[in-house]
C-alpha positions as CSV (number, residue, x, y, z in Angstrom):
1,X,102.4,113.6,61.6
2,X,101.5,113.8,65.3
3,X,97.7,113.4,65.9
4,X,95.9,113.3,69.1
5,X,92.9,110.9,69.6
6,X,90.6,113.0,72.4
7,X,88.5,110.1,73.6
8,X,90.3,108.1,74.9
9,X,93.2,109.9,74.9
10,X,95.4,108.7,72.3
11,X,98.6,110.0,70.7
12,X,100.1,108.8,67.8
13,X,103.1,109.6,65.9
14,X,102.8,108.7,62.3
15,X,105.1,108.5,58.6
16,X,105.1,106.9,56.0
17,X,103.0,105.6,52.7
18,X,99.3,106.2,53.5
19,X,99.6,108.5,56.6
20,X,96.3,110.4,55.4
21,X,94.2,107.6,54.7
22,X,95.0,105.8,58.4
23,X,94.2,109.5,59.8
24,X,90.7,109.0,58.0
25,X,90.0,106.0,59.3
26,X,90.4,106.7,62.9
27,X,88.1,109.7,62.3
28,X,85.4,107.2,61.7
29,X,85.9,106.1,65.1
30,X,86.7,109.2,67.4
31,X,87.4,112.4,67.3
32,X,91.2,113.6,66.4
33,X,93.1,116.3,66.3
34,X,96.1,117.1,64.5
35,X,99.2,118.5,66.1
36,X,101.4,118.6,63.6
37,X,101.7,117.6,60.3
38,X,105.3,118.0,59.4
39,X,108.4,116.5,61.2
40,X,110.4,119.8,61.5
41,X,107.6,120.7,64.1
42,X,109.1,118.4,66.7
43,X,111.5,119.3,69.3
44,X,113.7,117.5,71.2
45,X,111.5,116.3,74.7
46,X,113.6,117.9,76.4
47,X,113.1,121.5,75.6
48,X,109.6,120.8,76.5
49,X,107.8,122.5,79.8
50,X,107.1,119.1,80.7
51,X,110.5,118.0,80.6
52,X,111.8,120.8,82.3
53,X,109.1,120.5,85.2
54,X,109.7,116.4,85.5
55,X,113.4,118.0,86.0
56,X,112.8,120.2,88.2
57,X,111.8,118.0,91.0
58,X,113.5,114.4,89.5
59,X,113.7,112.7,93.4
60,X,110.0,114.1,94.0
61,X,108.5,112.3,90.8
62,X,111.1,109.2,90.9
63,X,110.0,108.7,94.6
64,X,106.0,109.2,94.1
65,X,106.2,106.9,91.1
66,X,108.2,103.7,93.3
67,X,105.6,104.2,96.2
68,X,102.6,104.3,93.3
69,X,104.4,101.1,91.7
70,X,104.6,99.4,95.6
71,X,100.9,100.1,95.7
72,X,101.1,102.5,98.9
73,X,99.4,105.9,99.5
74,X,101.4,108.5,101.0
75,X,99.9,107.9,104.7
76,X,101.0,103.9,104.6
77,X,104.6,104.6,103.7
78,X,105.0,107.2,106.2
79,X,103.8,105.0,108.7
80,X,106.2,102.2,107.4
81,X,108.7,104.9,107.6
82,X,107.7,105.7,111.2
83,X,106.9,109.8,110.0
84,X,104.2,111.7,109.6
85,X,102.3,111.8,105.8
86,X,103.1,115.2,105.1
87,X,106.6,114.5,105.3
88,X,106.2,112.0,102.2
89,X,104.4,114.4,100.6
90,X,106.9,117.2,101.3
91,X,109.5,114.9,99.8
92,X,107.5,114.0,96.5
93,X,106.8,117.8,95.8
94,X,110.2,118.9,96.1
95,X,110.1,120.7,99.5
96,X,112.0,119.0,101.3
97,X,115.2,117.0,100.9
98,X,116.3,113.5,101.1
99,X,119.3,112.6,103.9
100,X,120.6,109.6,102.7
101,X,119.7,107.6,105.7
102,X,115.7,108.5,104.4
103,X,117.2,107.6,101.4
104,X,118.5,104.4,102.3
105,X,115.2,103.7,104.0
106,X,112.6,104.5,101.0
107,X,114.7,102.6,98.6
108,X,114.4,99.7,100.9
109,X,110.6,99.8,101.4
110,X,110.0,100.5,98.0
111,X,112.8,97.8,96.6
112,X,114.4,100.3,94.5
113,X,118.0,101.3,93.9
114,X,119.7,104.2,96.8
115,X,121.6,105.8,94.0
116,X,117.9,106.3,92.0
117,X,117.2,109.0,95.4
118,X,120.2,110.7,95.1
């Protein structure tokens, strides 16, 4: 059963013994919906939109999520870069491409692997 727990946002994959019982419970609490109740429902992440987006633009998201995880904002690893902001942000959206000297660079502010840019 996949169940979604609105407030805070919650979801929760659950089987086994007692699966309707724990579902009770957490009503008590907050407010849940349920996504699915049978395991044939699933599919495979990726043939999800979400996957396929993440996919879509794999440098973009890997590259916004090592600058998040540095703790920098857009504007203060450009200017570690020596570029302008929109450039970074060009880069993370997927509209504009790495050269693997940029490459080379962001990997070595950010302490992350070249090969992960590429």
């Amino acid at each position: 059963m996949l169940a979604l727990v609105k407030k805070p946002r919650i979801e929760l994959s659950i089987q086994g013994e007692h699966v309707d019982e724990f579902i009770d419970w957490i009503k008590k609490k907050f407010e849940v919906t349920i996504l699915s109740s049978k395991s044939e429902d699933s599919i495979p992440v990726e043939e999800t939109d979400f996957w396929k987006e993440m996919q879509s633009n794999r440098v973009g998201n890997l590259l916004a999520g090592a600058r998040l995880k540095a703790d920098l904002t857009q504007a203060q690893l450009a200017e570690k870069l020596n570029v302008r902001q929109n450039m970074i942000s060009d880069y993370e959206r997927g509209k504009r491409r790495l050269s693997p000297a940029m490459a080379k660079r962001m990997a070595q502010i950010l302490n992350i692997k070249m090969d992960r840019l590429s």
